[in-house]
KOLKOL-758473 format. One line per field, with one value per residue: x, y, z of N, C-alpha, C in turn; chain; residue in one letter. Coordinates in steps of 0.1 Angstrom, whole numbers. Each point is the difference from the previous one (the first is absolute). Layout:
REM KOLKOL-758473
n.east	X/...
n.north	Y/...
n.up	Z/...
ca.east	X/...
ca.north	Y/...
ca.up	Z/...
c.east	X/...
c.north	Y/...
c.up	Z/...
cadena	A/...
residuo	A/...
This chain:
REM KOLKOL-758473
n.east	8/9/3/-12/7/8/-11/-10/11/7/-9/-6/11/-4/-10/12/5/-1/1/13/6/-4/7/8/-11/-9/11/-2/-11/0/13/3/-10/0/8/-9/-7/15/2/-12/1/12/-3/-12/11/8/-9/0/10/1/4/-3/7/-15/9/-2/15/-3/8/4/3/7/7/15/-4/-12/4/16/-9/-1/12/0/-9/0/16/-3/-9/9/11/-4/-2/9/0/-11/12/10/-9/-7/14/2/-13/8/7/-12/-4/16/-3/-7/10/-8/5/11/1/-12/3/5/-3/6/-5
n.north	-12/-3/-8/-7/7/-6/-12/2/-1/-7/-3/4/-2/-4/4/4/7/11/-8/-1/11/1/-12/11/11/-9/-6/8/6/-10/-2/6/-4/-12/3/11/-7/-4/12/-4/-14/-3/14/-3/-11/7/8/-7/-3/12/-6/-10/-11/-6/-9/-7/-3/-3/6/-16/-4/7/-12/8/-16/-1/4/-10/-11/4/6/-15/-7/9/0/-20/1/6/-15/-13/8/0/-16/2/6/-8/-12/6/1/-16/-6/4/-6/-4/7/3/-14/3/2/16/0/4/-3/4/-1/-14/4/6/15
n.up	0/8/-11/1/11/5/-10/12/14/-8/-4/10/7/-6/6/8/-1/-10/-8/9/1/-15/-8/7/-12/-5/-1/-8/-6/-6/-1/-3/-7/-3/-2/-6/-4/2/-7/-6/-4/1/-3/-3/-5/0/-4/-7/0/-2/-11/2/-6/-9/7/-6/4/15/-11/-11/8/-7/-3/6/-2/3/13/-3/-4/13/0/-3/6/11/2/0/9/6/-8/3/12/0/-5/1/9/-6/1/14/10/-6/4/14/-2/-9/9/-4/-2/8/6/-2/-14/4/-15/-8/15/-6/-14/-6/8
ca.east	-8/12/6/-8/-5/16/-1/-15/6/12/-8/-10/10/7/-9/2/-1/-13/-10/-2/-10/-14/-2/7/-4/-6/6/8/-8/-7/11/-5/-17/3/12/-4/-11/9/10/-10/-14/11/-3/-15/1/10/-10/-12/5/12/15/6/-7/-8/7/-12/2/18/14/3/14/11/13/10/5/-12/6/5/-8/-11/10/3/-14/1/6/-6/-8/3/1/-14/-9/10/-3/-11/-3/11/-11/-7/8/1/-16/-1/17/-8/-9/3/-4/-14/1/4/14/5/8/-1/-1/15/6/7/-5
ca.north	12/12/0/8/13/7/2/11/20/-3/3/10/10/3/5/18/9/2/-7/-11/10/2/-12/-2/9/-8/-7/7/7/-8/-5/13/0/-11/9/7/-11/-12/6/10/-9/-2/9/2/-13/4/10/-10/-12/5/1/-12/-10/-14/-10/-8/-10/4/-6/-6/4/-9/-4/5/-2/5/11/7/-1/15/9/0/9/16/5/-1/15/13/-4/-2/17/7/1/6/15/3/3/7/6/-4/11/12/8/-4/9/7/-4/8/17/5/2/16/-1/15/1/0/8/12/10
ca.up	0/-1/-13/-7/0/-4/-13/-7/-1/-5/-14/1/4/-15/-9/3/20/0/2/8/15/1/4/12/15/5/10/14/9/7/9/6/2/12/8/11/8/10/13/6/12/12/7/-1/13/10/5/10/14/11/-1/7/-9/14/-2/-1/6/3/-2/8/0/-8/2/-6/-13/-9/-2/-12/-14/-1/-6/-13/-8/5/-7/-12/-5/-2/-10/-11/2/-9/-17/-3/-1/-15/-12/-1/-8/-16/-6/4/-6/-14/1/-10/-15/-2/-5/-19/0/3/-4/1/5/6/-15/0/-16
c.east	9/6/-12/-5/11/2/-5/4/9/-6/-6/16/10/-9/-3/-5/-18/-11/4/-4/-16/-4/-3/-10/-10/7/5/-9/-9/10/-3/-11/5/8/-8/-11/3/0/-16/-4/15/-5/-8/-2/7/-7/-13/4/6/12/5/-9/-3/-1/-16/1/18/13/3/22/11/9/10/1/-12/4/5/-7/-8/8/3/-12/0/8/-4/-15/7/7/-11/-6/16/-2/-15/4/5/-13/-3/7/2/-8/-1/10/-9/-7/2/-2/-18/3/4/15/5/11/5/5/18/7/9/1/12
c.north	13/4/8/9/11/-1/13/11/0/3/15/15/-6/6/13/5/1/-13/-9/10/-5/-16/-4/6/-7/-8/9/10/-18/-4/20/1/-13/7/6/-4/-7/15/8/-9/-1/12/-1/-14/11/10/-7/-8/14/2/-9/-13/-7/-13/-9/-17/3/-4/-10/3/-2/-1/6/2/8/19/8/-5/14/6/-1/2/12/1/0/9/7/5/9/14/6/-3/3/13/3/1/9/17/4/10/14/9/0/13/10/6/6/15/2/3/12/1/17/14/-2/3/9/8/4
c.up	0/-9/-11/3/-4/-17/-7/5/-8/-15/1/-1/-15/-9/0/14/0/2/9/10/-1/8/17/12/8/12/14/4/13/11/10/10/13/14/8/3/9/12/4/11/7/9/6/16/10/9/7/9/7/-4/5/-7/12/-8/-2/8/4/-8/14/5/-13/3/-8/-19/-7/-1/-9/-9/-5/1/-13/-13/-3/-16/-18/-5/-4/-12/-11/-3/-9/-12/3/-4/-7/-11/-3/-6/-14/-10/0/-11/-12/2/-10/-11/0/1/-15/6/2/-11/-6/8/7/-12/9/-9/-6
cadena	A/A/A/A/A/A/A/A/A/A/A/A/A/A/A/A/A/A/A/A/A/A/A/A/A/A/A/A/A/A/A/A/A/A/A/A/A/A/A/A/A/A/A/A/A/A/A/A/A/A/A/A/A/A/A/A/A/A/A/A/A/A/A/A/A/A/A/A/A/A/A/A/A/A/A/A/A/A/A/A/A/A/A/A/A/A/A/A/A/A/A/A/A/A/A/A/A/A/A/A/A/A/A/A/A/A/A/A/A
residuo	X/X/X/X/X/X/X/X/X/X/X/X/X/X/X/X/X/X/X/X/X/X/X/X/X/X/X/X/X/X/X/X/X/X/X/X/X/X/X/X/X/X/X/X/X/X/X/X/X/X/X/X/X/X/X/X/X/X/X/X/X/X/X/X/X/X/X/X/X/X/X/X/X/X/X/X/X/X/X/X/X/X/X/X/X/X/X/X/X/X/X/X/X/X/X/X/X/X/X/X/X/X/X/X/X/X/X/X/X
């Protein structure tokens, strides 16, 4: 599945800035749109408990090792939230390509 998608940005971004921006805006107003739907109800939970989360059954205790597994998760998010942001980056640096040109403009009289 990863390959074919890495096919169709791979086809769409040889097809010129412009139309892969155009290709692109859909994905990323919706990865946008999700984003702040994640960070409206996180809020929206935090204000209603108090600012303090209610555990729905006690964490049972973990052992040392489970620990660093959750350090190492942690980090791997955090991974993963950097290439998101390169994408999202990616699209952004295309925005370019929707402004008119200033070519008139950098002439010299």
């Amino acid at each position: 599945m990863c390959l074919g998608v890495l096919v169709i940005l791979t086809v769409v971004n040889l097809r010129g800035v412009r139309e892969a921006g155009t290709a692109f805006v859909a994905p990323t107003y919706l990865f946008v749109g999700t984003l702040t739907m994640v960070i409206v109800v996180g809020l929206y939970k935090v204000a209603v408990s108090g600012g303090h989360p209610v555990a729905m059954v006690a964490p049972p205790r973990q052992a040392a090792a489970l620990q660093a597994v959750g350090l190492w998760i942690l980090v791997k998010a955090f991974a993963s939230g950097c290439t998101a942001l390169t994408g999202v980056e990616a699209v952004s640096n295309g925005v370019q390509a929707f402004r008119k040109p200033v070519v008139p403009a950098a002439r010299l009289r």
